[in-house]
C-alpha positions in Angstrom: -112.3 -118.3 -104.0 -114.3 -119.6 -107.0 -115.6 -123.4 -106.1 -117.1 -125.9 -108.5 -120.8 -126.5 -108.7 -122.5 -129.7 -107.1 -123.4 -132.0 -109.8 -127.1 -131.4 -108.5 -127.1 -127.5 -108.9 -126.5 -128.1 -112.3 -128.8 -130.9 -113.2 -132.0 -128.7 -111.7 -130.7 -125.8 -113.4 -130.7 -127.3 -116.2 -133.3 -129.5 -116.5 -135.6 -126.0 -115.7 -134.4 -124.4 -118.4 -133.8 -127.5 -121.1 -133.5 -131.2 -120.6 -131.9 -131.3 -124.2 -128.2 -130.2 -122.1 -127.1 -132.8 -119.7 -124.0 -131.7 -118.1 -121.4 -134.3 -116.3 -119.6 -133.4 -112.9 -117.4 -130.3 -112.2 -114.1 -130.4 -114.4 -111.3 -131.3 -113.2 -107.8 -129.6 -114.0 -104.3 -130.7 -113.2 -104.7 -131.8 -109.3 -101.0 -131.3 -108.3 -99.3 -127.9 -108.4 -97.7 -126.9 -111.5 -94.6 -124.3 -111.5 -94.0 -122.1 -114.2 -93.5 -123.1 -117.8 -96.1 -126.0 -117.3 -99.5 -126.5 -118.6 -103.0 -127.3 -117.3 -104.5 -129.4 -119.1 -108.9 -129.7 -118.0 -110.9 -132.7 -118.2 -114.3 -131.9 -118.6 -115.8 -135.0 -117.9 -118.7 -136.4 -120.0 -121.2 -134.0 -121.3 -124.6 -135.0 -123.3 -126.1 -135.7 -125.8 -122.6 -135.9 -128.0 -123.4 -133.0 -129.9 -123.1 -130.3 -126.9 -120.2 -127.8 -127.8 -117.8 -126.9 -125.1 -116.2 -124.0 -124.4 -112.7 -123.2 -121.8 -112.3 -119.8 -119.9 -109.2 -119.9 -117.0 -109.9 -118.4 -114.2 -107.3 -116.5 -111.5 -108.1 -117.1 -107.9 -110.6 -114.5 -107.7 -112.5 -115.9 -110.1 -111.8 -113.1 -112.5 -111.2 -114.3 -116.5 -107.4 -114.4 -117.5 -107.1 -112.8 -120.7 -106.7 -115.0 -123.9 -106.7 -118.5 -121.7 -109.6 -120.2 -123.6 -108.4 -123.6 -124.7 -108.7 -127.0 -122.9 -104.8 -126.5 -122.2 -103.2 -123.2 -120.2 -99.4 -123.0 -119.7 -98.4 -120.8 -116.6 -95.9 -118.3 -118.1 -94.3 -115.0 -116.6 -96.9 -112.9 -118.3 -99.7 -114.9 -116.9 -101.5 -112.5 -114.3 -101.2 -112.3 -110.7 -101.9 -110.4 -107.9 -98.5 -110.2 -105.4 -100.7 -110.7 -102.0 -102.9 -113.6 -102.7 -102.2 -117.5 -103.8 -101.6 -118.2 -107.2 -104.4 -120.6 -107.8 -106.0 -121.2 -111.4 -109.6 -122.9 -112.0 -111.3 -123.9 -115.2 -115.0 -122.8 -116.2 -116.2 -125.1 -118.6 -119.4 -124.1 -121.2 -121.7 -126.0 -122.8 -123.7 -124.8 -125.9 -126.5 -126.8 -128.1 -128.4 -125.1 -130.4 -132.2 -124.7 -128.6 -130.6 -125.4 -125.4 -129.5 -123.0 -122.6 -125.7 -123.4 -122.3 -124.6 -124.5 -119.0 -121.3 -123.7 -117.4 -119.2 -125.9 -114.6 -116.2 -124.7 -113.0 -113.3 -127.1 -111.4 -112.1 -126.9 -108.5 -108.7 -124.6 -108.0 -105.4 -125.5 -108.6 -102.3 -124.1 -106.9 -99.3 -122.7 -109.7 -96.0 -121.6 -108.3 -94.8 -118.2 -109.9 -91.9 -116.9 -109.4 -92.0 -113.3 -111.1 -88.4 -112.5 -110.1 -85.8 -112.5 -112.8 -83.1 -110.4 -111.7 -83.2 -107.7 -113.8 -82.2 -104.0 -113.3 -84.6 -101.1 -112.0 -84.1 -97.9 -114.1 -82.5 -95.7 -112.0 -82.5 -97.3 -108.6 -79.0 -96.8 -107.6 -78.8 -95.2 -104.0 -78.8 -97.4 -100.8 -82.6 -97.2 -100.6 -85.8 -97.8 -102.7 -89.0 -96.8 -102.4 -91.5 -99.6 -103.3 -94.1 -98.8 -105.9 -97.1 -100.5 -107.9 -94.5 -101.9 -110.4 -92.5 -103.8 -108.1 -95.9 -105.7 -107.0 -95.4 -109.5 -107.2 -91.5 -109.2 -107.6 -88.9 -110.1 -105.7 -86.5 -107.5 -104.7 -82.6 -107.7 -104.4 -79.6 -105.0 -104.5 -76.5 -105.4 -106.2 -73.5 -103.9 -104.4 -70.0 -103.1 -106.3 -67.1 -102.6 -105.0 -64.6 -100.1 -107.1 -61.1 -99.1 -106.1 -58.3 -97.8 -108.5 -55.6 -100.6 -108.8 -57.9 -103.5 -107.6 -60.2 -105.9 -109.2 -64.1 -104.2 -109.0 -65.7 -107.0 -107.3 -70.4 -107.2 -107.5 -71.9 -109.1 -104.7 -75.5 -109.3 -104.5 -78.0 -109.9 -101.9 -81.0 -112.3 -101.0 -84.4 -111.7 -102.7 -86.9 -110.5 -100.9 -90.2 -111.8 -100.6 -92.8 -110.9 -103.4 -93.9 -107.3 -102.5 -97.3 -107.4 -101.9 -100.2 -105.5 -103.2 -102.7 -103.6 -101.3 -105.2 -104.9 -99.9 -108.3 -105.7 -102.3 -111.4 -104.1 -101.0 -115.3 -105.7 -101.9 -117.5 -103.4 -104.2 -120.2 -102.9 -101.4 -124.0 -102.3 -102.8 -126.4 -99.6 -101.3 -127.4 -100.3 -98.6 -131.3 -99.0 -98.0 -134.0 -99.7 -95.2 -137.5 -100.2 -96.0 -140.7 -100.3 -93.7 -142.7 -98.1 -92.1 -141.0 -96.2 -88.6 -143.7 -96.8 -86.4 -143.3 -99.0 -83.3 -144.4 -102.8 -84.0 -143.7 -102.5 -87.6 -140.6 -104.6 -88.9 -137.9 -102.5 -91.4 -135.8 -104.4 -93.7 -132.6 -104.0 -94.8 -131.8 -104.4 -98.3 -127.6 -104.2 -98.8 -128.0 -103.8 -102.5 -125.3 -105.9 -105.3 -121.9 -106.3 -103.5 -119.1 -108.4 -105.8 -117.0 -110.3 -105.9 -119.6 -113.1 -105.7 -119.0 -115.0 -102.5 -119.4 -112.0 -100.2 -120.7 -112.8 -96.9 -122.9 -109.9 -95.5 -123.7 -109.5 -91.7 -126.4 -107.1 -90.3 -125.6 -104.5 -87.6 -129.4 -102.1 -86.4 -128.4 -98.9 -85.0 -130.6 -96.7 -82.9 -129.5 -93.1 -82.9 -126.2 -94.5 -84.4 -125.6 -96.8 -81.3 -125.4 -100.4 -81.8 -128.9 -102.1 -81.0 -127.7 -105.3 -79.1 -129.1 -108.3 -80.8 -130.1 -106.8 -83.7 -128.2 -108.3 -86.2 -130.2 -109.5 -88.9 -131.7 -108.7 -92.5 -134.9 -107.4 -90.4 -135.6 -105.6 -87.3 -139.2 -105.1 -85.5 -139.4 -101.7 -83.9 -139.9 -101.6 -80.5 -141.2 -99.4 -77.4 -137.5 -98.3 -76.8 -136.8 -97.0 -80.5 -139.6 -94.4 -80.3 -138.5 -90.6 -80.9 -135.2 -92.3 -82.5 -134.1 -93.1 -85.8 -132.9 -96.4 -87.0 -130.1 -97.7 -89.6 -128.2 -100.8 -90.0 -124.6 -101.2 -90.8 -123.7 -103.9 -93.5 -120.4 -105.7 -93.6 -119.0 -107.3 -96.7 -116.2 -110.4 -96.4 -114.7 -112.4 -98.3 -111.3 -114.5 -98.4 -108.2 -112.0 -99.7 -110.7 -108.8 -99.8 -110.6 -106.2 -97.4 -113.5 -106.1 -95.4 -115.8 -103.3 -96.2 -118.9 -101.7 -94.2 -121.7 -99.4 -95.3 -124.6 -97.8 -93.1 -127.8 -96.7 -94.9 -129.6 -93.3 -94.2 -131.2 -92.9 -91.0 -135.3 -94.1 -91.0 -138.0 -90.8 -89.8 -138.1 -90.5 -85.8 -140.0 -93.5 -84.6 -143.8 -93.3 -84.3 -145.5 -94.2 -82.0 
């Protein structure tokens, strides 16, 4: 999940780059959760000098741009996207542009919407007693309407509870590749470099594998070659997590037998 920036990240980032763009704490948007229909509404806090132009971009809870939301206000509607399997949490990224300045961005803190994406309406050609979920029904709520016809009698509709929203499949984290570099010669330390993994927010852990087994101990961003790894060739496993993304791990190519 997308968090704001300390006030302090932003003033040494800044003041690196310009002193000219001063900006004020994270902004905040609406603190208490908001249903459908209802709008956000970010306070940006105060920015300087006075001339600074800002700029709005709502954010999902992934962090990921929603489409079109790029106003100080954003009203939660039915179109407003979603993924079925994770909270529906909204954050604001706030820009600031002078002209000779680097523009400077703070992001709010998230805040909880409730969506209900149900609306009771038919599904083309889902009339038998089962229904195979798909992709489309993601984030909706399912129910079945059952009527009851009999020649002579009233036809009577009853229909049931809603499910809970079907959920998506899991997410999985875009892993980087992973490569080891160093020379494979006992006493000499290889490193592991995991390559780009997004979302941003991943949180890598280190794994060293002799032969393939797991090298007890041996679980971080470098690994000194020892008496024991001679006549073997190394690798290390990288794992990728982060909050609603399916955990992901890559191994890199095995080093040259072991020298001695």
């Amino acid at each position: 999940m997308r968090s704001a920036r300390p006030l302090s990240m932003l003033l040494t980032s800044v003041v690196a780059a310009s002193a000219w763009l001063v900006a004020a704490p994270a902004p905040a948007s609406a603190p208490a959760p908001r249903a459908m229909g209802s709008t956000l509404v970010a306070d940006p806090g105060t920015w300087a000098p006075s001339d600074v132009t800002l700029e709005y971009q709502w954010l999902n809870v992934l962090g990921v741009e929603i489409p079109g939301a790029t106003e100080r206000e954003f009203t939660i509607g039915p179109d407003t996207p979603v993924l079925a399997s994770f909270p529906h949490e909204f954050s604001v990224r706030v820009t600031g542009r002078r002209a000779g300045a680097q523009a400077v961005d703070a992001e709010s803190a998230p805040v909880r919407g409730t969506i209900d994406p149900a609306d009771g309406a038919d599904i083309d050609g889902a009339t038998s007693a089962a229904l195979e979920l798909a992709e489309a029904h993601e984030g909706k709520r399912i129910s079945v309407r059952v009527t009851g016809s009999l020649s002579g009698y009233a036809t009577v509709s009853r229909t049931s509870d809603r499910t809970a929203q079907v959920a998506a499949e899991p997410v999985e984290v875009v892993a980087g590749t992973v490569t080891v570099s160093g020379t494979a010669r006992a006493g000499h330390t290889l490193t592991a470099d995991p390559g780009t993994w997004t979302p941003a927010g991943t949180v890598l852990t280190y794994q060293w594998l002799r032969n393939g087994t797991v090298i007890k101990g041996a679980t971080k961003a470098t690994y000194k070659l020892g008496a024991k790894d001679r006549g073997k060739r190394i690798s290390v496993r990288v794992t990728g997590t982060r909050t609603y993304f399916a955990t992901v791990r890559v191994t890199s190519a095995r080093t040259a037998k072991v020298t001695r």
